[in-house]
Backbone as CSV, one residue per row, in Angstrom:
resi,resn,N_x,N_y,N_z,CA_x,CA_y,CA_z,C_x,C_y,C_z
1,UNK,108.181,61.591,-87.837,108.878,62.675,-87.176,110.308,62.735,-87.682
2,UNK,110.901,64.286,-88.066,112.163,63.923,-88.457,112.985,64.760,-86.989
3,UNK,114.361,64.631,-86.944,114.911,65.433,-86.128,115.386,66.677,-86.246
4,UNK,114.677,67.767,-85.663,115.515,69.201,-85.578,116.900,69.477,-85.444
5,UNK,117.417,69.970,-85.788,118.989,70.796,-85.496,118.653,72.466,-85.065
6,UNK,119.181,72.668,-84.228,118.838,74.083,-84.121,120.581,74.713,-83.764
7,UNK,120.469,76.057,-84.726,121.500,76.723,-84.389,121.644,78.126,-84.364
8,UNK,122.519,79.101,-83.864,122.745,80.429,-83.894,121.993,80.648,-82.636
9,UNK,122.270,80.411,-81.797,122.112,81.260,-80.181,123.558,81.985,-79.872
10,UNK,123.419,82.862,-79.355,124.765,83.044,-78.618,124.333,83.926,-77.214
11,UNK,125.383,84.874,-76.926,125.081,85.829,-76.017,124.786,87.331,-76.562
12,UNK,124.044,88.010,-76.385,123.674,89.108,-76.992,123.489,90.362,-76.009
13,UNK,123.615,91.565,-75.821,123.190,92.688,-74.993,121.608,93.150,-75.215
14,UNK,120.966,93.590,-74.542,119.512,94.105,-74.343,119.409,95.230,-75.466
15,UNK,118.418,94.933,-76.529,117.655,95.716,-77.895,118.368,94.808,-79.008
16,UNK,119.422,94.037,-78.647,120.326,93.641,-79.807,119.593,92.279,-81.039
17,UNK,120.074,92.090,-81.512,119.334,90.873,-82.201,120.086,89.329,-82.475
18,UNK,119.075,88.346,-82.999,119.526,86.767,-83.527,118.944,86.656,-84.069
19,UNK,119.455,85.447,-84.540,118.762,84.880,-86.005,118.828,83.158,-85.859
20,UNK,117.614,82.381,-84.991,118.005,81.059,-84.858,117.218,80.003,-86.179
21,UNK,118.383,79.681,-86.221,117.866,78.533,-87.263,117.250,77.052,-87.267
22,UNK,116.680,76.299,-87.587,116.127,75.148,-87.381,116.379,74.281,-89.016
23,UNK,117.206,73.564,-89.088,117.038,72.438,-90.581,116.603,71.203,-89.693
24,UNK,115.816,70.511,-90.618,115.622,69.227,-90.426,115.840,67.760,-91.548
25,UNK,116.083,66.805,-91.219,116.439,65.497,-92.446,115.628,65.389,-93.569
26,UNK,114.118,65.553,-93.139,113.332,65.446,-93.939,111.850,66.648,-94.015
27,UNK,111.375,66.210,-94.951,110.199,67.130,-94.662,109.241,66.900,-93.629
28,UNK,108.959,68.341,-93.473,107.949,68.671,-92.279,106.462,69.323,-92.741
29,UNK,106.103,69.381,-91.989,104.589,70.431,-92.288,104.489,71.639,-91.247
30,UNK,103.728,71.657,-90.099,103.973,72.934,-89.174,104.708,73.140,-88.784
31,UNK,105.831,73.959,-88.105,106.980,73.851,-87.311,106.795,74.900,-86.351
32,UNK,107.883,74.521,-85.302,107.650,75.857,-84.069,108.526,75.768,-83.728
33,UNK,108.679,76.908,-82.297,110.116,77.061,-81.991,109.573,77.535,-80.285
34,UNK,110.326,76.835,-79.565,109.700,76.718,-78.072,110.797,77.113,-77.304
35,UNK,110.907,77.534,-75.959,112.013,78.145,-75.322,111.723,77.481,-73.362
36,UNK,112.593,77.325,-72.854,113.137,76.555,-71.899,114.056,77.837,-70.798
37,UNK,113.012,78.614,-70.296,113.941,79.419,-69.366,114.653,78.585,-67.734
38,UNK,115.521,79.089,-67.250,116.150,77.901,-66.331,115.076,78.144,-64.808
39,UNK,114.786,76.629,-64.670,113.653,76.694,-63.454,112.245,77.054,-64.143
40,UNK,111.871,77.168,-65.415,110.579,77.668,-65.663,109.976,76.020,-66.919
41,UNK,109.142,75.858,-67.235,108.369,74.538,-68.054,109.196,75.508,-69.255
42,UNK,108.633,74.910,-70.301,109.285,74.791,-71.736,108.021,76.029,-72.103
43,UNK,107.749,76.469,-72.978,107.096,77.564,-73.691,106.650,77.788,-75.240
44,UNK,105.851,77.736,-75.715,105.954,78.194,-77.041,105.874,79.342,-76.915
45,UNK,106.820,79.623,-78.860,106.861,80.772,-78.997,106.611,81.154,-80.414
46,UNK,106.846,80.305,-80.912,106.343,80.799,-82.713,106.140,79.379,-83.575
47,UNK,105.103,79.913,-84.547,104.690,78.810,-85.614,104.497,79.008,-86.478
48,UNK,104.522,78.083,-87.641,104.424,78.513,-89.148,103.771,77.354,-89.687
49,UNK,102.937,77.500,-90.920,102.312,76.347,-91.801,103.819,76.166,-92.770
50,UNK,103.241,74.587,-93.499,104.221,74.373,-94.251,104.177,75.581,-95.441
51,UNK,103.657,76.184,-95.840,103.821,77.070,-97.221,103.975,78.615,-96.764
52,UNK,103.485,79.071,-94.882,103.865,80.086,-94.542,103.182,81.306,-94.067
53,UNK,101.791,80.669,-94.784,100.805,81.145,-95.026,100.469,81.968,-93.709
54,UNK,100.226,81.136,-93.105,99.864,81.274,-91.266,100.885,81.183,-90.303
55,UNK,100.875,82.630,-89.371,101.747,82.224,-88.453,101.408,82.609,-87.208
56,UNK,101.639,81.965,-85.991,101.375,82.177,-84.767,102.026,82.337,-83.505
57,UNK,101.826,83.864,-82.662,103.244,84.198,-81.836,102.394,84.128,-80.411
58,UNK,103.604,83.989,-79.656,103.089,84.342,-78.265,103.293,85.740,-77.385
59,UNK,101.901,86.170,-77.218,101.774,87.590,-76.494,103.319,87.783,-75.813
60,UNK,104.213,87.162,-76.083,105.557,87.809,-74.916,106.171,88.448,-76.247
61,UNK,106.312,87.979,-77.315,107.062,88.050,-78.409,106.701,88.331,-79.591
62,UNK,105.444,88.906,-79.971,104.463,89.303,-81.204,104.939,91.086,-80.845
63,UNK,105.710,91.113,-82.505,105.738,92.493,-82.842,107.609,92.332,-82.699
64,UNK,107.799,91.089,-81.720,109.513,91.490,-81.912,110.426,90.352,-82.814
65,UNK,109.558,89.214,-82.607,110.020,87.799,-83.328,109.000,88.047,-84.702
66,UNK,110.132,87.156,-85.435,109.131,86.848,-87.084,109.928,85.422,-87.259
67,UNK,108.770,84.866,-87.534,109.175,82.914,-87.702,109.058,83.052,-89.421
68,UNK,109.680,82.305,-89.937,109.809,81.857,-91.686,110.445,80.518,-91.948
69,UNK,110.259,80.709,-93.472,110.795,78.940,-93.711,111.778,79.481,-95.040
70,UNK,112.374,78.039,-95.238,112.919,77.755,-96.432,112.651,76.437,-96.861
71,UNK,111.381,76.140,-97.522,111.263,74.589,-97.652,112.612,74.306,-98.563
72,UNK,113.064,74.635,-99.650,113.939,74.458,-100.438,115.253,73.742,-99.485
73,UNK,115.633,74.405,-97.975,116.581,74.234,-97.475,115.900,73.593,-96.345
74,UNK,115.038,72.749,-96.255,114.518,72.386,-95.459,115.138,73.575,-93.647
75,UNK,114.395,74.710,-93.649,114.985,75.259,-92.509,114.305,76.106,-92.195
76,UNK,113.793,76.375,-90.950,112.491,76.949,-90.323,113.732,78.224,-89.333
77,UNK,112.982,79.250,-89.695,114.367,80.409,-88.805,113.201,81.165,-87.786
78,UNK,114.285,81.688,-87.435,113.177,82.870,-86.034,113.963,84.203,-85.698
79,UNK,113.954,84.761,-85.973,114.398,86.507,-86.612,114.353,86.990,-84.624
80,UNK,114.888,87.409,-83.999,114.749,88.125,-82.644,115.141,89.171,-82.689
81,UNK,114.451,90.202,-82.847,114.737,91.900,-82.381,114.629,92.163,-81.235
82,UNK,115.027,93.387,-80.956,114.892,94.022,-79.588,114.580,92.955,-78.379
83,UNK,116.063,92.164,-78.008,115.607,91.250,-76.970,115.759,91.721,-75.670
84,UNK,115.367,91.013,-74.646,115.303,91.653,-73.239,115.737,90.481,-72.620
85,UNK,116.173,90.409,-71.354,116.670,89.515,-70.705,115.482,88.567,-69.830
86,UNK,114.698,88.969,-70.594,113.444,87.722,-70.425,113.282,86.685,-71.147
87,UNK,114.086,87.297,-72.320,113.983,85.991,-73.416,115.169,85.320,-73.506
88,UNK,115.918,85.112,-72.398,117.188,84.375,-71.978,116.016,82.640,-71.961
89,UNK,116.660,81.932,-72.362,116.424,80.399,-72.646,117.220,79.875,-73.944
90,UNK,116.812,78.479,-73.355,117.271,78.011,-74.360,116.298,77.424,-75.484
91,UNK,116.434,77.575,-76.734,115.356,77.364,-77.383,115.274,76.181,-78.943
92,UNK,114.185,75.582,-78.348,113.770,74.686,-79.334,113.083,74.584,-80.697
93,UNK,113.191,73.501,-81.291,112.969,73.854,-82.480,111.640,72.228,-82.690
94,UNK,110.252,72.738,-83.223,109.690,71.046,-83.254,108.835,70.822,-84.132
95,UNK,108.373,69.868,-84.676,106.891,69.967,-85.556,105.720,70.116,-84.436
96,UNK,104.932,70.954,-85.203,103.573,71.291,-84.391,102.776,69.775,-84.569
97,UNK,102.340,69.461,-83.445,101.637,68.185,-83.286,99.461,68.806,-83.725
98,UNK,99.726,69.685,-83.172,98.341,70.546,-82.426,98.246,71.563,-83.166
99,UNK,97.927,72.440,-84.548,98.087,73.751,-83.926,97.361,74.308,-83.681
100,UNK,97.797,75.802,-83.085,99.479,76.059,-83.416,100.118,76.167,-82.451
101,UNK,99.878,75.261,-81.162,100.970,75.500,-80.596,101.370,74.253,-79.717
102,UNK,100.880,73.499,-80.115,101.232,72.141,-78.853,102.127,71.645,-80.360
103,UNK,103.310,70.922,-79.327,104.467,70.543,-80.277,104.006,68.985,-80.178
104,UNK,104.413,68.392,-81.635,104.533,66.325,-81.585,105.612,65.871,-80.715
105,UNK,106.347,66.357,-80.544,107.425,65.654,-79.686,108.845,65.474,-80.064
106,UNK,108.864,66.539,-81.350,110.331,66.017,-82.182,111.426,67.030,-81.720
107,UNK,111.886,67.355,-80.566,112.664,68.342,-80.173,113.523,68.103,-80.764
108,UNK,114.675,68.890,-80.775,115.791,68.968,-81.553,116.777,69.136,-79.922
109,UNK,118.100,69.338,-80.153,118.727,69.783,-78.911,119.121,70.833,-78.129
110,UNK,118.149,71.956,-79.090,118.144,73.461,-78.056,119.608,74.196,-78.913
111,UNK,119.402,75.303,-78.683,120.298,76.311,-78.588,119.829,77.504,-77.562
112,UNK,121.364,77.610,-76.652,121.244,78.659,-76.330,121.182,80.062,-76.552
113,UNK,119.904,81.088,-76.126,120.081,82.329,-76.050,120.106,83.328,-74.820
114,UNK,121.020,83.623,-74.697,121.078,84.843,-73.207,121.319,86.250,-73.890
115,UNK,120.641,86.968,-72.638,120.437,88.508,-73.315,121.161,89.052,-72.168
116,UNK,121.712,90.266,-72.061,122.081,90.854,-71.197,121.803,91.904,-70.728
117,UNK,122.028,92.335,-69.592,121.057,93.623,-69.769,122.477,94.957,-69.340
């Protein structure tokens, strides 16, 4: 397992967009990106194979999120369009243990995203 870094959350207004990033130390193979609303369990939300090939969203966020990689830069990103103040959390970054969607356990330390409405 290596450790995630996750960055680029901030605060954003409702339709607006982000761009969160994930590098890690070493190489990975599946990766995902999971979200932590306050008072709610943790969530997946997007996954990718190591080459990209395959990717997998969750019915809240298919059609507005797009997950990608940069093996070169070891860095797994997550594109957010048109957000809504549902997708206020904070969000993680992990290797897929399962897929595609149960994480191994390698969280990283979150970044926040809040939407506003």
């Amino acid at each position: 397992q290596v450790q995630p870094v996750e960055s680029g959350g901030g605060l954003v207004q409702a339709g607006g967009s982000l761009r969160l990033s994930c590098t890690t130390s070493g190489r990975t193979d599946a990766m995902g990106w999971f979200r932590q609303a306050p008072g709610k369990e943790r969530e997946f939300v997007a996954s990718i194979t190591y080459h990209g090939i395959s990717t997998h969203y969750a019915d809240s966020v298919r059609g507005r999120f797009t997950i990608s990689r940069d093996n070169a830069k070891r860095t797994v990103y997550l594109q957010m369009n048109s957000l809504i103040p549902e997708d206020t959390a904070v969000y993680y970054c992990a290797g897929i243990g399962d897929w595609p969607t149960k994480a191994d356990g390698s969280w990283g330390q979150g970044t926040q995203v809040t939407v506003s409405s």
